[in-house]
N, C-alpha and C positions, 0 to 999 in steps of 0.2 A: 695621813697621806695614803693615798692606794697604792697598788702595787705598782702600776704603771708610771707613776711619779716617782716612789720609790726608786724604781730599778733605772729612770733617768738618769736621777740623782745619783747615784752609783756608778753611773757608764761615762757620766762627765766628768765626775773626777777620777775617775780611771784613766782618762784620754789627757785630761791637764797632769795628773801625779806620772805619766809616760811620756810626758811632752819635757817635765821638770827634770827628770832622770836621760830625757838624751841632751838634754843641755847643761845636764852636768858633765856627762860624758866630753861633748865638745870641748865644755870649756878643758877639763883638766889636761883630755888632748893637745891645746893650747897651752897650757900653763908646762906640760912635761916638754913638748919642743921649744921651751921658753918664747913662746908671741905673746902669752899675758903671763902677768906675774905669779909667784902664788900667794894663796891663802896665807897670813903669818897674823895669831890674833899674838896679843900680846898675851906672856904666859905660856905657849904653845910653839911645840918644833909647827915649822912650815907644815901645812898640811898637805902639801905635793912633792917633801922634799924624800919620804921614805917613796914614793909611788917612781919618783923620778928617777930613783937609783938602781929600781929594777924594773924597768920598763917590758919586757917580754911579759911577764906576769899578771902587771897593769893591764898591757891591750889584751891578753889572754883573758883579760876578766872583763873591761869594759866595753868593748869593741861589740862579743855578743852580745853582751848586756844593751846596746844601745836595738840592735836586730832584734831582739827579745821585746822591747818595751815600744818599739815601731810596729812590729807585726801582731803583736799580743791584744789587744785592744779589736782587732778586727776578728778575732775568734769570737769572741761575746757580741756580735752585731748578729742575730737575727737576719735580718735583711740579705747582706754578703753570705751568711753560711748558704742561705735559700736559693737564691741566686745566682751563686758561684762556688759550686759544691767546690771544682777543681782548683782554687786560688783557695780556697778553706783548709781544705787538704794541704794542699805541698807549702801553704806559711803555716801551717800547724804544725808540718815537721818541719821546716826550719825554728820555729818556738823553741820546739822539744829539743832541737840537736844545741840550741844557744844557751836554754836554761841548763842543760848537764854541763856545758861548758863553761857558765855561767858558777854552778852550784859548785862543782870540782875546784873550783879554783879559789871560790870563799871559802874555803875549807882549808885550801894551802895559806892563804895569806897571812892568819895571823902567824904563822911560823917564819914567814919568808920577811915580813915586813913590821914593824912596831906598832902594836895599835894604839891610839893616842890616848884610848880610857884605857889602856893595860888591860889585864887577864878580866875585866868586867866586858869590855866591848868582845872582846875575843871569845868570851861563853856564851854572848848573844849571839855574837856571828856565826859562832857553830853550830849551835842548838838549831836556828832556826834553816842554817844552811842542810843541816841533816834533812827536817821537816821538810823544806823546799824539794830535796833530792826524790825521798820517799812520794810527794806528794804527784812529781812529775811521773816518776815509776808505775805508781798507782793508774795516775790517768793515761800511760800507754796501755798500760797490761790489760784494761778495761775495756778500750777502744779497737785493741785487740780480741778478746774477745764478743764486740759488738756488743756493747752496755753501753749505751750512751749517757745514760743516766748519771750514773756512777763515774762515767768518766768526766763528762761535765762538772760532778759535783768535783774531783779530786784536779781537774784544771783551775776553777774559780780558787781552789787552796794554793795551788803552785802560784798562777800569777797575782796574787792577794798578795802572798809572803815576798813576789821577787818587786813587786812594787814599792814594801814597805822603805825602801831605803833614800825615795824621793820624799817619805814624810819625816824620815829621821832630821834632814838637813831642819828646815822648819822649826824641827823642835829643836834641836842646836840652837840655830838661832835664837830662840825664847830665852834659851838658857845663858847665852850671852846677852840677850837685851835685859832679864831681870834677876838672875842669881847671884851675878858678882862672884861665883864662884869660876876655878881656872877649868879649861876642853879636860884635862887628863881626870879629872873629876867627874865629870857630869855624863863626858861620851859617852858609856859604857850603859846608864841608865839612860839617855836618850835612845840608841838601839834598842833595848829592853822594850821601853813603851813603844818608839815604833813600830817592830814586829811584831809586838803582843798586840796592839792596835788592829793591825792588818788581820790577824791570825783569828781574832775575836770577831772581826767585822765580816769575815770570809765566812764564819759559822755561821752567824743568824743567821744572814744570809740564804744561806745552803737548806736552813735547818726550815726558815720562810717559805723558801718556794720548791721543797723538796715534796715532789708527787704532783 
């Protein structure tokens, strides 16, 4: 494939994997003011039942997240950055102000709330929550000092890892359609390969069209 296929391919599932992730967000919105039910696989606490019970924290965490994965995706459009330097701009700092809001609070949650794979999903969650923070950090301080380059490359890292959590579900899924094994088992490695997925997929990437 050429590069221009390539980087298609990559931009549309960016846009479907940020379309996946605010219709998670909806729904769980949903399921926490009970208008749909929640999640309950057999084997497994409800999966909106710890979200429900501290809900400040919740929308403190998805709410940005859904402003994060709405605006995020028009940073990477060529076209709009050209065109419309000043909407580039001021959604790129809303981005940045949703991803720390975003980052800070996955960082809280496995304290605040039970995670269903136990201290395996809670070491993904961190690990990569750090990476995610550092990554966002990176790409102001850059863009700050007017490195584009550099700051590009270290945004494609921030929104790679904040998108990994629309492919997590996915691979959940799998792992309910063929392992037969119970969520507090598998979650923790589903995270793992998600975000290592993202994280892996952000490099070539970067590493491809770097210069």
């Amino acid at each position: 494939m050429h590069r221009k296929q390539i980087s298609w391919v990559l931009r549309t599932g960016m846009v479907l994997l940020s379309i996946t992730g605010m219709a998670m967000v909806a729904r769980r919105t949903l399921a926490i003011a009970g208008i749909l039910p929640a999640v309950n696989p057999n084997g497994a606490i409800p999966f909106d039942t710890g979200f429900g019970k501290h809900p400040v924290i919740t929308f403190l965490h998805i709410l940005p997240g859904f402003l994060f994965m709405l605006l995020g995706p028009w940073q990477f459009m060529p076209g709009i950055r050209n065109r419309y330097p000043r909407f580039h701009r001021i959604s790129g700092r809303i981005v940045v102000a949703c991803g720390y809001i975003v980052g800070i609070s996955a960082l809280c949650l496995p304290f605040i709330l039970l995670p269903i794979g136990g201290a395996n999903e809670a070491a993904a969650s961190t690990l990569y929550g750090i990476v995610f923070l550092v990554s966002l950090t990176k790409a102001v301080w850059h863009i700050l000092h007017r490195n584009i380059p550099l700051h590009r490359e270290w945004m494609v890292r921030a929104f790679s890892i904040g998108l990994a959590v629309s492919t997590v579900r996915p691979i959940v899924g799998m792992f309910f359609a063929f392992s037969g094994l119970a969520p507090q088992v598998f979650f923790g490695t589903a995270f793992w390969i998600g975000f290592t997925l993202h994280f892996l997929v952000a490099e070539v990437w970067i590493n491809y069209t770097r210069g």
